[in-house]
C-alpha positions, -999 to 999 in steps of 0.1 A, spaced: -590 -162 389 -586 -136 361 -568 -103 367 -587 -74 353 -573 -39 346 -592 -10 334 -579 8 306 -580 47 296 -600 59 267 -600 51 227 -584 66 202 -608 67 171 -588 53 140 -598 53 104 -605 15 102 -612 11 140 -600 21 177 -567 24 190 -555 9 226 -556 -26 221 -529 -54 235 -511 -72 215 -523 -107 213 -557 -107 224 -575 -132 222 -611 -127 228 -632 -97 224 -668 -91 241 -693 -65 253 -707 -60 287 -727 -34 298 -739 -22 334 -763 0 342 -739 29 338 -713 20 314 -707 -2 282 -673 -20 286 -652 -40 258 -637 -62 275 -605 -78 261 -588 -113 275 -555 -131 271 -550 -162 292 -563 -156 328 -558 -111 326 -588 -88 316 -588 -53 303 -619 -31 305 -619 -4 284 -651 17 289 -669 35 258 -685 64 255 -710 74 233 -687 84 202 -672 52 208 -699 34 202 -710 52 173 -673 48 157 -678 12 163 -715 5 150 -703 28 118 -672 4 114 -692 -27 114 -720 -14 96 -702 -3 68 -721 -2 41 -745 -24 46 -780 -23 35 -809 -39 44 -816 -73 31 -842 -77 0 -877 -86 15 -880 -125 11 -895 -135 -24 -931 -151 -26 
């Protein structure tokens, strides 16, 4: 059975969010009808660490970096 703990707010960071546990070792998404969770596990204990919007955003600008869209495939 896995503990699970859920954690206050992000800090946003320049290169990504503050409040994670050391040694974590597996990062996922979940979302309900009301909330989008990251949810981060070690072992058999579970934080949940609900985002807001801005959160979100900070996140999808992180990964998406710059980006671009691929070239159209060539005929």
């Amino acid at each position: 059975m896995s503990l699970s703990t859920v954690m206050p707010g992000f800090s946003h960071a320049e290169k990504g969010l503050t409040r994670f546990p050391p040694n974590v070792e597996q990062i996922s998404v979940e979302r309900s009808s009301t909330t989008t969770w990251l949810i981060t596990r070690r072992n058999d204990v579970e934080l949940r660490f609900p985002l807001d919007e801005g959160d979100r955003r900070h996140l999808a600008a992180l990964l998406l970096g710059d980006l671009t869209p691929a070239p159209p495939p060539q005929s």
